[in-house]
N, C-alpha and C positions, 0 to 999 in steps of 0.2 A: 607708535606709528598708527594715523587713524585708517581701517580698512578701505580698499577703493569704493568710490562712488558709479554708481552705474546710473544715467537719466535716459530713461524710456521714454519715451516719443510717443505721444497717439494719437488717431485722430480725434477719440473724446475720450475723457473717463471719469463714469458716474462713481462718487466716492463713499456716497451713502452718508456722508459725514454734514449734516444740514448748512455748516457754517462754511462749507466749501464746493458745494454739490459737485460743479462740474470743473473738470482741468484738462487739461491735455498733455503734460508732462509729470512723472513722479519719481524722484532719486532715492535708489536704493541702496543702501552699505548695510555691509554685517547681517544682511538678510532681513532687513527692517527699512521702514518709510524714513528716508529722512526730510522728503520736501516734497510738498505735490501743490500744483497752482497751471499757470503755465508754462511756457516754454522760459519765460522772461523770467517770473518769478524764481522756476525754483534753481536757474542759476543766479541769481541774485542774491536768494539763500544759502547756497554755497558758498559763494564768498570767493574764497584764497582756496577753498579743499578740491585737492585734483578728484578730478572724474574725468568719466568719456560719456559720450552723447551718444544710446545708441537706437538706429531708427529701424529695425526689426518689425516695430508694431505700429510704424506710422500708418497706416491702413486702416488697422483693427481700431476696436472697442474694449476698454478693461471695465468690466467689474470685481469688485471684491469678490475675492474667491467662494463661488459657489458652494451650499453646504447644505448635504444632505441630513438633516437633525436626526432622522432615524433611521434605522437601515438597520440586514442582517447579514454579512457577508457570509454566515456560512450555509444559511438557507440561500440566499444570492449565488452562491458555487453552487450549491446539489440540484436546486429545483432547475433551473437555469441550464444544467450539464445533463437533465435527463430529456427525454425525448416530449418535451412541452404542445400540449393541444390543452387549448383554454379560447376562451371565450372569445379574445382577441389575441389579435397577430401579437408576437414578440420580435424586434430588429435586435438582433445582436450583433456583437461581433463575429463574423464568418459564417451566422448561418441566419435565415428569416424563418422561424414558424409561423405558418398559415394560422389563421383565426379556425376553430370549430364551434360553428354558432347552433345547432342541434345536432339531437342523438344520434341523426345516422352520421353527420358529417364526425361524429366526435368516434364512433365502432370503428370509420371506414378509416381513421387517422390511425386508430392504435393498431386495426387488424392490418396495415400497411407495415408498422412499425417492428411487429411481431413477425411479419414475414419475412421482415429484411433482415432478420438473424440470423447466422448459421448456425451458431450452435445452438440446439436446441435445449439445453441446461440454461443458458445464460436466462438471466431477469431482466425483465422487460420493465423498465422504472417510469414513470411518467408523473408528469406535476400541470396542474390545470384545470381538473375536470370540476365545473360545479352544476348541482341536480337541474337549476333553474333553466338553463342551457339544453344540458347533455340528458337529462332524464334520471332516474331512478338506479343507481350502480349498487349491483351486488355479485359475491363474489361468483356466481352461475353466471350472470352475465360475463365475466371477466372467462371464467373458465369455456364459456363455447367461443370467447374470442382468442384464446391460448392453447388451448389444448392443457397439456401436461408442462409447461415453461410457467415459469413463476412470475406472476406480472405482482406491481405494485405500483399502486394507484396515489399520489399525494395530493388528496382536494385542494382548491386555488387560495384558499385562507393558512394553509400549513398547520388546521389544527386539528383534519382530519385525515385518516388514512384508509385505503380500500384495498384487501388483498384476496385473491383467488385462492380454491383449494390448496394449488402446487405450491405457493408461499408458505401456509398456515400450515404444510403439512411440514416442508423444508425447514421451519422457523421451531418446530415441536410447541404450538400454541394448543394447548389442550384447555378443557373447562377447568382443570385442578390449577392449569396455570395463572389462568382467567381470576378462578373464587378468590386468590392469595393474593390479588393485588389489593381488595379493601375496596377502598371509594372510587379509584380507577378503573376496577373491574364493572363498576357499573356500566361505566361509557363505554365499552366493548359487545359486539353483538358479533360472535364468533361464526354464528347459522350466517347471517348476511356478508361475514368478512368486513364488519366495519368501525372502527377505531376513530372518535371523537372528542373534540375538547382535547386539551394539555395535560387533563391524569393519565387519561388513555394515551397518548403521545408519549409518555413521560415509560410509562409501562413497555410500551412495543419497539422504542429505539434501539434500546440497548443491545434488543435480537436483533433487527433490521440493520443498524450501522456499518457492521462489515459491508454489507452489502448497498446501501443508500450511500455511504459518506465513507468507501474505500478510500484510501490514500492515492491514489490514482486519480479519481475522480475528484479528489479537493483539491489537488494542487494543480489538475487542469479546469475545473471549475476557479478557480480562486484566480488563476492568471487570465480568462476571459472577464471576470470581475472586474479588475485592473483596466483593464483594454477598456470594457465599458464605462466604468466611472471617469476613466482620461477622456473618452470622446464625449463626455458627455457633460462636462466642465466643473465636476464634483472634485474639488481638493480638500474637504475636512467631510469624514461623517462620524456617529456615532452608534456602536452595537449596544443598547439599553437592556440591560441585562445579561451578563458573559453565561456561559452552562459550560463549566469547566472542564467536566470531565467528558464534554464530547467534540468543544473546539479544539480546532489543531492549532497551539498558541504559537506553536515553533514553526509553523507553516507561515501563520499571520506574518511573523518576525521577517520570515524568508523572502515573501512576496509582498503584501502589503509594507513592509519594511524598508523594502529596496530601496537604495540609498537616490535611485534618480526617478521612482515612482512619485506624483506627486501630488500624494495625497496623505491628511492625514488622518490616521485612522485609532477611533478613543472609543474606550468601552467603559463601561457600569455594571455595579454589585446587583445582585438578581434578588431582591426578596423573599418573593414567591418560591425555590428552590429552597432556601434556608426552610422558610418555615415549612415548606409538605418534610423536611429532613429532620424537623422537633429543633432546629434551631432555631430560638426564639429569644429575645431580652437582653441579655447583655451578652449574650453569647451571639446573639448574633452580630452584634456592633461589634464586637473581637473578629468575627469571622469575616465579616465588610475589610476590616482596616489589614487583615492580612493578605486578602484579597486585592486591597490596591496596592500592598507594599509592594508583590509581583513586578509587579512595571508601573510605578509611579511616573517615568517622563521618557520621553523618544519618542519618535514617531507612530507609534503603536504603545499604547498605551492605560491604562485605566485613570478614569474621571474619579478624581478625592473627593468625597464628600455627597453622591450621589448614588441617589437607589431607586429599581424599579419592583414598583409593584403592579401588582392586576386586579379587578374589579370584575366589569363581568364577558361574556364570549365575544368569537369574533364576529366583527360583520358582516364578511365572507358569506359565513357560514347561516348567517341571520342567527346566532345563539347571542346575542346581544340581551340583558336585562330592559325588558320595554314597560312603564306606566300603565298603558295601555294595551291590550291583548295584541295577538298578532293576528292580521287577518288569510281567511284564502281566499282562491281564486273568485270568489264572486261576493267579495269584499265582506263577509261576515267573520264575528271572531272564532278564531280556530282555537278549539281547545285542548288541540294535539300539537302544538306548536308554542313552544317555549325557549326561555334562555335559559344562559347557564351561570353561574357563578365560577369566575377562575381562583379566586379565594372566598372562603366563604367570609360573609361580611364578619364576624368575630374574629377570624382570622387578621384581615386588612388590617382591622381598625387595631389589634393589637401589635402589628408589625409599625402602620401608620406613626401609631405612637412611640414606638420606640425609637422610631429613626426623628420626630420630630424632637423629643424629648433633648436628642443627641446633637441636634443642629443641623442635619442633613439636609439636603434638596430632595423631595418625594418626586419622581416621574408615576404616573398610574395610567396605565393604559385602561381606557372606560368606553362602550361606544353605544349605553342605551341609557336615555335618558332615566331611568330604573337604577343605570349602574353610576351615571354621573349626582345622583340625587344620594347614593352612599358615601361616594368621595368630597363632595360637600359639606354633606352632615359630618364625617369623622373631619376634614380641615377646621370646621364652624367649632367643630366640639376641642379640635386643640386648642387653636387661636384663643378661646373664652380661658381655657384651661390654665395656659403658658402661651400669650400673645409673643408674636417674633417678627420684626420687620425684613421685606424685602426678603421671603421666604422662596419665593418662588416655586411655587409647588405648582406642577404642570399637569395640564390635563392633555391627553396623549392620543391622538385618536379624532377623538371629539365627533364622532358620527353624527347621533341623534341629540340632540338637545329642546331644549322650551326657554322662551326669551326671560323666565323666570329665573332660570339658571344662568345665563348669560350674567345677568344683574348681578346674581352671588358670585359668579367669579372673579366681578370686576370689586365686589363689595371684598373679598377676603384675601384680596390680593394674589390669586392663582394667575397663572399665564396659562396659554393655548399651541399647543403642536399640532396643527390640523392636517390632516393628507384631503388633499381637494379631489385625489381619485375618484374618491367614493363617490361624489356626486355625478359625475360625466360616464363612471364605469358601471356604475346599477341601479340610478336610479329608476331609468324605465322599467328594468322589470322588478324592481322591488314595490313600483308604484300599481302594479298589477298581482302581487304574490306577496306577501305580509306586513308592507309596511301601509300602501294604501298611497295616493299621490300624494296626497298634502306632509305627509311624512317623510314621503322620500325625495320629494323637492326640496326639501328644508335641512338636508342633511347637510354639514359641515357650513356653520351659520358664520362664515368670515366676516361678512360686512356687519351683522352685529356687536362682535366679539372687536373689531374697529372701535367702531361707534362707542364703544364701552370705554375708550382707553387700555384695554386691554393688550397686553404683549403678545401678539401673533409671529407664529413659526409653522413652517413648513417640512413635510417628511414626505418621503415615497415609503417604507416600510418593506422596502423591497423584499424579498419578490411581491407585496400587494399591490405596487405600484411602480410605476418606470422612476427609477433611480436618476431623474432628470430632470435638475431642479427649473429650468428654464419651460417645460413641459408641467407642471405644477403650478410654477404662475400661473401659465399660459390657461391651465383649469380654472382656477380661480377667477380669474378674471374673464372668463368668459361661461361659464358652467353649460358648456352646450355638452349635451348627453348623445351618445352612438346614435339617436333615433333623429338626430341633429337640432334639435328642440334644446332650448334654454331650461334648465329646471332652475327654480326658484331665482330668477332675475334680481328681484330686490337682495341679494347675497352677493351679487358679482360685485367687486373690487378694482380697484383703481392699478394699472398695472408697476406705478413707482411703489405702493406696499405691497402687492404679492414679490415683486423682486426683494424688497426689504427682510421678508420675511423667509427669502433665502438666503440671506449675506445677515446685516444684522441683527435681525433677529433670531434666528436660529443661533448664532455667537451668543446674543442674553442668553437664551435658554440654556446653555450651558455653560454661564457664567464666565466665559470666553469673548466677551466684549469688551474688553483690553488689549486683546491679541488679534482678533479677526474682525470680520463681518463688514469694515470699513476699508477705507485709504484714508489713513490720517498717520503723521507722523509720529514716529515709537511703534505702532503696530508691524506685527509682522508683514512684509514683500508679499505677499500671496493675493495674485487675482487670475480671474477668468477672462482671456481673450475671442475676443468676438469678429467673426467677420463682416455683423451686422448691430445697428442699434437698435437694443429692443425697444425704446421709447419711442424710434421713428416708422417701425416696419407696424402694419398695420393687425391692433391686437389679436386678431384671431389667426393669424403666423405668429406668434410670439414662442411657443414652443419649438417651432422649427429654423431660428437663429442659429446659422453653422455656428461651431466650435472651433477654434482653431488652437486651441493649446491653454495654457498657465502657464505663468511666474509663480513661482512656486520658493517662498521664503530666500527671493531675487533671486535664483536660475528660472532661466526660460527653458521649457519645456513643452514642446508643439504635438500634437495630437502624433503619432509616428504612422500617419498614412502618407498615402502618396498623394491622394487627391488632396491634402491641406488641411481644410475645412470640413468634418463631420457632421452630417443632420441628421437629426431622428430618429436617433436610438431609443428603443423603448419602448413600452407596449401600445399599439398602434390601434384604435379605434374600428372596427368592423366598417367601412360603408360613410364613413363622414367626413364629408370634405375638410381638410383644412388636420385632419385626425392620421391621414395615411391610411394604408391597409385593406384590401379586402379579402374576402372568405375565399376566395379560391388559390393560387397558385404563393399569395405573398409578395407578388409582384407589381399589382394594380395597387396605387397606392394611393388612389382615388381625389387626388386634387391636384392632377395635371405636370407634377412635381416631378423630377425622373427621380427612378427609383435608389434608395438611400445600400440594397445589397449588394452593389459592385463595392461602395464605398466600404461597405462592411466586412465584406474580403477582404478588401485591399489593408483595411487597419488590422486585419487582424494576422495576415501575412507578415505585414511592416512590424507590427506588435514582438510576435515571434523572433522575427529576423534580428529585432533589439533586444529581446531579452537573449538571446543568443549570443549577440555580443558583448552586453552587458555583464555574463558570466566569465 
């Protein structure tokens, strides 16, 4: 008996599929495409096989199912579930944080935060703060703004941390504990309470986590998650790197898992991890392949044959490996100002090799062209080695780059996962503070990495960026920065590839282009409905296209608010039109647009109410 046919009704759907682009009807059974064309067509295709016609989505707009290529849900739950003051506004679900665009606005948010505690034991957690912004944080400063309550501070990049006395005394962080970490204890400045880079991260979690990443707060962070990635039309991402022994894997199962959640959520072997743990060589390929045995298939799941590694710091942070010095404020080189390596290059290149050796997909996260000029040379140096087609070895990140590089990527056969964040969220003041304009315009070089032939994918890196992939295009193709200014125009893109590069391209990048990224039939039912067409609504709205739900491997499933249609979740631009958001209450949302946190309650009530009866 063949399973029922379902045909969808639409008013367009763009298929991503060149040889079919645009349809208006698509039949799905057994949770896969069986026909998409028009109305005419694909019951003509059918033939004789019962189905039903159903017109749900005659209104709407389908894309393939939106997909966020990189993402971290469990920094997405913690940072996300603590009390958030950063640079710009964040829309969530049920609550709006205000932007804090300077120090005093960034003291007058936490000492607000702090007051509104009753208990005075409790820890005061926060995630956002970066120096460029808020100023100079150390732990004195923290403590005249706490008293004797343990604050902790999570810089906006998640690769540093700031803690007050009351933490550092609460956490028993002494200098004997400090000397014993080796190479991590460097990146720790215990006088100023400051914890940097990933050794130092790597060192101070395991104190910290009772308290940062309670079971309480992951599985209330993890179902705001949820809520956010449904309103926000993300039905596949991927965590590039698992840390096994700090994710909650049986949380993931519980919520990300949920049988009418509709997303699906795939993870990757951590490199970096093995090797700071001396697992190296063929121990570490043993330790990869047991790693995916865990959960090789279901909706949650680990990606076969995939590994990430690291290069050099984050960009957050400006710890980026740069060619070039970094500059200060009155554009000369700073000689107190450098990057950092997150593996040391003999490290990389010996992991590099061993997962090339193996046949793997290498992901490397890189964001200075210093650090992109390592990952080339070790690709240049396998390929010559043991040449491998259709390798796809991705570069991750892609901050800085030189059109030099561009060329080798396209010469060596690498792909590109770029977050278009970076440009629209720093470049202004990075074009004032180390990187100098012409650097920081030029950050995340889409339109070359095009031009190259090159595989382009998109990521939010969330929390670095709003987990909305419509919002990312909407970057890319426009690169206007908070200061409302274009940086580097010759890089803005055509908005039919930044959408590509959320549906299939991002499916290449994880060799998932059989199953996603299109509407073509055999592929999986999964797309994103739209209340609006983003090809028609004019480019610099492109990020703010309500959401109105997924089909989701053929069940329909509608954003669970009450207004319908969700807009503009995500972190919300300081002061620019067309961006949402201003510095004060979170309610001005500065292009005339009502405001998106009625909508945000409302999903996030309805959210609850459903997983309530879901249970």
């Amino acid at each position: 008996m063949q399973p029922p046919v379902t045909v969808f009704v639409a008013r367009r759907i763009h298929t991503m599929d060149p040889a079919h682009a645009v349809a208006t009807a698509v039949a799905v059974g057994d949770g896969r495409v069986v026909a998409v064309g028009s109305q005419a067509e694909v019951l003509a295709a059918l033939g004789d096989t019962p189905h039903t016609i159903d017109d749900t989505l005659r209104a709407h707009v389908l894309l393939p199912g939106l997909i966020d290529q990189h993402l971290h849900p469990l920094l997405g739950a913690t940072t996300l579930a603590t009390e958030v003051v950063a640079p710009e506004a964040w829309v969530l679900p049920g609550r709006t944080f205000p932007a804090a665009a300077t120090a005093d606005e960034y003291d007058a948010r936490l000492q607000a935060a702090h007051e509104a505690l009753t208990d005075p034991d409790e820890w005061l957690l926060s995630w956002g703060y970066h120096r460029l912004w808020h100023g100079d944080l150390t732990r004195q400063r923290l403590d005249a703004i706490g008293g004797g309550r343990p604050i902790g501070v999570w810089q906006r990049s998640c690769h540093e941390f700031h803690l007050n006395s009351a933490a550092i005394e609460q956490l028993g962080l002494t200098e004997e504990w400090r000397a014993d970490k080796g190479a991590w204890g460097e990146m720790i400045d215990l006088d100023r309470g400051h914890f940097w880079e990933l050794g130092a991260m790597n060192a101070l979690l395991p104190k910290l986590a009772p308290q940062l990443m309670s079971r309480e707060r992951l599985t209330r962070g993890l179902h705001q998650l949820v809520a956010y990635l449904w309103a926000t039309g993300v039905t596949a991402f991927n965590e590039p790197g698992i840390f096994w022994g700090v994710e909650p894997w049986d949380l993931y199962l519980e919520i990300l898992g949920a049988e009418d959640v509709p997303i699906l959520s795939t993870f990757m072997v951590d490199g970096r991890t093995q090797s700071a743990r001396g697992i190296v060589g063929e121990a570490a390929l043993a330790d990869a392949r047991e790693q995916v045995a865990r959960a090789p298939e279901g909706k949650v799941r680990m990606l076969d044959g995939h590994v990430k590694l690291f290069a050099d710091g984050a960009i957050i942070s400006q710890l980026m490996q740069m060619r070039d010095p970094y500059l200060d404020a009155d554009g000369r080189p700073d000689p107190h100002h450098h990057g950092e390596w997150l593996m040391t290059p003999d490290e990389y290149r010996a992991m590099f090799e061993t997962y090339w050796a193996a046949g793997w997909q290498i992901h490397t996260h890189v964001n200075g062209d210093l650090g992109l000029d390592l990952v080339l040379d070790t690709l240049e140096g396998c390929m010559a080695a043991a040449p491998r087609a259709d390798h796809r070895s991705v570069v991750v990140h892609f901050a800085n780059s030189q059109e030099d590089q561009v060329d080798r990527i396209a010469r060596l056969g690498a792909i590109v996962s770029a977050n278009p964040y970076y440009t629209v969220g720093f470049a202004d003041k990075y074009a004032a503070f180390g990187l100098g304009p012409e650097r920081a315009d030029a950050m995340v070089r889409s339109r070359s990495v095009l031009d190259r032939g090159v595989p382009l994918s998109f990521h939010s890196d969330l929390p670095m960026g709003p987990a909305a992939p419509l919002q990312l295009a909407s970057f890319a193709v426009n690169r206007r920065t908070v200061g409302g200014r274009v940086a580097g125009p010759e890089q803005r893109i055509a908005v039919h590839d930044a959408l590509r590069a959320v549906t299939i391209g991002a499916a290449h990048s994880w060799r998932m282009e059989t199953e996603l990224g299109s509407i073509e039939p055999g592929k999986w039912a999964t797309f994103t409905v739209l209340a609006e067409d983003p090809y028609e609504v004019d480019p610099t709205r492109l990020g703010d296209v309500p959401v109105v739900g997924a089909v989701f491997e053929g069940r329909w499933a509608p954003v669970p608010s009450a207004a319908g249609a969700v807009t503009a979740f995500g972190a919300r631009l300081v002061g620019l039109p067309g961006h949402g958001g201003g510095a004060g209450d979170g309610h001005d949302h500065g292009d005339g647009s009502a405001c998106s946190c009625t909508a945000a309650r409302a999903l996030a009530r309805a959210y609850h109410r459903w997983c309530a009866t879901a249970a």
